[in-house]
C-alpha positions as YAML, in Angstrom:
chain: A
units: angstrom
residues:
- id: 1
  name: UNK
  ca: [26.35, -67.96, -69.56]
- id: 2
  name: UNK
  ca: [25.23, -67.34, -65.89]
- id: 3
  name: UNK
  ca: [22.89, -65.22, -64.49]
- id: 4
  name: UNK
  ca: [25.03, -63.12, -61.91]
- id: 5
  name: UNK
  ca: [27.85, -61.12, -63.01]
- id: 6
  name: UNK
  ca: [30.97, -62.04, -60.98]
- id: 7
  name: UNK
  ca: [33.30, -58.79, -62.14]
- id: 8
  name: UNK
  ca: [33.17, -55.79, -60.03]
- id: 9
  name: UNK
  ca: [32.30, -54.00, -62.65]
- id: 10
  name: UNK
  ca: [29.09, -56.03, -63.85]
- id: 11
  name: UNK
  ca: [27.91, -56.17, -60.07]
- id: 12
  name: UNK
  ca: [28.00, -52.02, -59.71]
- id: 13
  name: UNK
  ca: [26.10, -52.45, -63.35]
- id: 14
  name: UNK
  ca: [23.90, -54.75, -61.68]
- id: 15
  name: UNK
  ca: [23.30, -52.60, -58.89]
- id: 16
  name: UNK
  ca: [22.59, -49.21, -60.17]
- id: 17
  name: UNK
  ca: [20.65, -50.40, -62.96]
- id: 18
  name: UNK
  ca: [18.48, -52.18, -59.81]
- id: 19
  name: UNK
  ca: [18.18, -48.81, -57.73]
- id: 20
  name: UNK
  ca: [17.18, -46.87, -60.67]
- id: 21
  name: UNK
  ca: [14.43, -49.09, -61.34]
- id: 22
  name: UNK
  ca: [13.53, -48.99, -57.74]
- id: 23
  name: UNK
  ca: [13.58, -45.43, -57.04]
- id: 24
  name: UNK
  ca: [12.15, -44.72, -60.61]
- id: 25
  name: UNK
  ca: [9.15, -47.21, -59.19]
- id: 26
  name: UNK
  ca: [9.01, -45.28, -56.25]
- id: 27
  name: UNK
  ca: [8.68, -41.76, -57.93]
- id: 28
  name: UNK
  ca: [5.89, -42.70, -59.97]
- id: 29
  name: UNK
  ca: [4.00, -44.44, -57.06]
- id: 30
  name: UNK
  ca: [4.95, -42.08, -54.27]
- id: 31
  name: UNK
  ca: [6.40, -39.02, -54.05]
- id: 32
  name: UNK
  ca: [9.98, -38.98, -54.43]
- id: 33
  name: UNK
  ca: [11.74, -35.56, -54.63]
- id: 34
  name: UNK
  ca: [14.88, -36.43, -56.63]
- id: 35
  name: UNK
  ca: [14.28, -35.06, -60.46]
- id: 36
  name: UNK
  ca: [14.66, -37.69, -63.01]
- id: 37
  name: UNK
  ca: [17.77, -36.81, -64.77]
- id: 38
  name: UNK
  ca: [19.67, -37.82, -61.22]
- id: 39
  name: UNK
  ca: [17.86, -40.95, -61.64]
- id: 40
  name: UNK
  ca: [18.90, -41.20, -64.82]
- id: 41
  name: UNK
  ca: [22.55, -40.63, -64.29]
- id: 42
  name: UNK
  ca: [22.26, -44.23, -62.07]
- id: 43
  name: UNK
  ca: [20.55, -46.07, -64.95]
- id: 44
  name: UNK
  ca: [23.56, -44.52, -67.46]
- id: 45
  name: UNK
  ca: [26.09, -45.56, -64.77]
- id: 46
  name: UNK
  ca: [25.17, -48.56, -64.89]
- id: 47
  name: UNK
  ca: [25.37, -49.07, -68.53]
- id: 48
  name: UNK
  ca: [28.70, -47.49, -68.64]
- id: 49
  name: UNK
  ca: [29.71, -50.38, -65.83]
- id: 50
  name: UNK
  ca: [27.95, -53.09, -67.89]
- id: 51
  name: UNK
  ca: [29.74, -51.68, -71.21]
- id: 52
  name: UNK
  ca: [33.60, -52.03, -69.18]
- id: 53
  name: UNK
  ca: [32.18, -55.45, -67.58]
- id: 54
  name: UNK
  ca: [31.51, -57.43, -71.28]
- id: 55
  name: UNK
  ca: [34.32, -55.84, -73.13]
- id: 56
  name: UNK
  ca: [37.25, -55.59, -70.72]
- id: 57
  name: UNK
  ca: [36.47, -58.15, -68.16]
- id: 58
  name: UNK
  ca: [34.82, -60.28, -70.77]
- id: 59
  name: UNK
  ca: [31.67, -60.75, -68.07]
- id: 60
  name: UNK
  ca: [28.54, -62.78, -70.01]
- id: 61
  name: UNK
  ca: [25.95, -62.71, -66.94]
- id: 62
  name: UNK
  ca: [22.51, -62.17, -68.11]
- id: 63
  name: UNK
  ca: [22.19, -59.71, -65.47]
- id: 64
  name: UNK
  ca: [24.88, -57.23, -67.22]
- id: 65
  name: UNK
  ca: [23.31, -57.89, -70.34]
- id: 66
  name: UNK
  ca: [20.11, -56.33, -68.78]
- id: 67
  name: UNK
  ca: [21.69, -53.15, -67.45]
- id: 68
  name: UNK
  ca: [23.21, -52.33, -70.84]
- id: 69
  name: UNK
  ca: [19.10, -53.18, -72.10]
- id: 70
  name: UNK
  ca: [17.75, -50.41, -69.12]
- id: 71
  name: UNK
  ca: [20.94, -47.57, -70.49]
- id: 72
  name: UNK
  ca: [19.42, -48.27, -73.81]
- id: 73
  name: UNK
  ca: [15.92, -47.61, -72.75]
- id: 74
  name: UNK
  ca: [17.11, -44.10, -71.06]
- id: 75
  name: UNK
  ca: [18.87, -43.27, -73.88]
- id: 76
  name: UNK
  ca: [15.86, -43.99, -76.11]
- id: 77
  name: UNK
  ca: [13.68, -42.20, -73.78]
- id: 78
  name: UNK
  ca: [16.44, -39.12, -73.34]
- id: 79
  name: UNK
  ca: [16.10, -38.65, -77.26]
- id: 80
  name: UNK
  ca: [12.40, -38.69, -77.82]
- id: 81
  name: UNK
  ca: [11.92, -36.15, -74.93]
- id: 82
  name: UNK
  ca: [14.19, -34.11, -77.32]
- id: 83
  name: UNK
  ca: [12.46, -35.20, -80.56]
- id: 84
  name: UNK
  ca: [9.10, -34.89, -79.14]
- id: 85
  name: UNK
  ca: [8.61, -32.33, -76.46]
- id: 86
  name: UNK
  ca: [5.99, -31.71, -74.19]
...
């Protein structure tokens, strides 16, 4: 098992799952006009990549492994701001 993907498609998951954290950082420390759900759609993007990267290319990094782990989190997070409103 390594820690970088080598597939195209785990290094996109790699990278948007990176630049949503980032910019997700940067919104909550600074201002940063882009609305969540855009930032959002980079974190999902990147799961969908890391989904295609295990099962079709067969990609094991540790790396792809975590952007699957941050679409998880946003999809946790997109229900319970359904479930639990505020």
């Amino acid at each position: 098992m390594r820690l970088l993907p080598r597939t195209l498609a785990g290094k996109w998951a790699l990278g948007l799952s990176v630049a949503f954290i980032f910019l997700i950082a940067v919104k909550i420390i600074a201002f940063l006009p882009l609305p969540s759900f855009v930032l959002a759609a980079l974190g999902l993007a990147g799961f969908i990549m890391g989904i295609v990267a295990i099962f079709k290319n067969k990609d094991k990094a540790i790396f792809t492994f975590m952007a699957i782990l941050v679409g998880l989190v946003i999809m946790l997070w997109t229900v319970l701001e359904f479930i639990f409103p505020h």
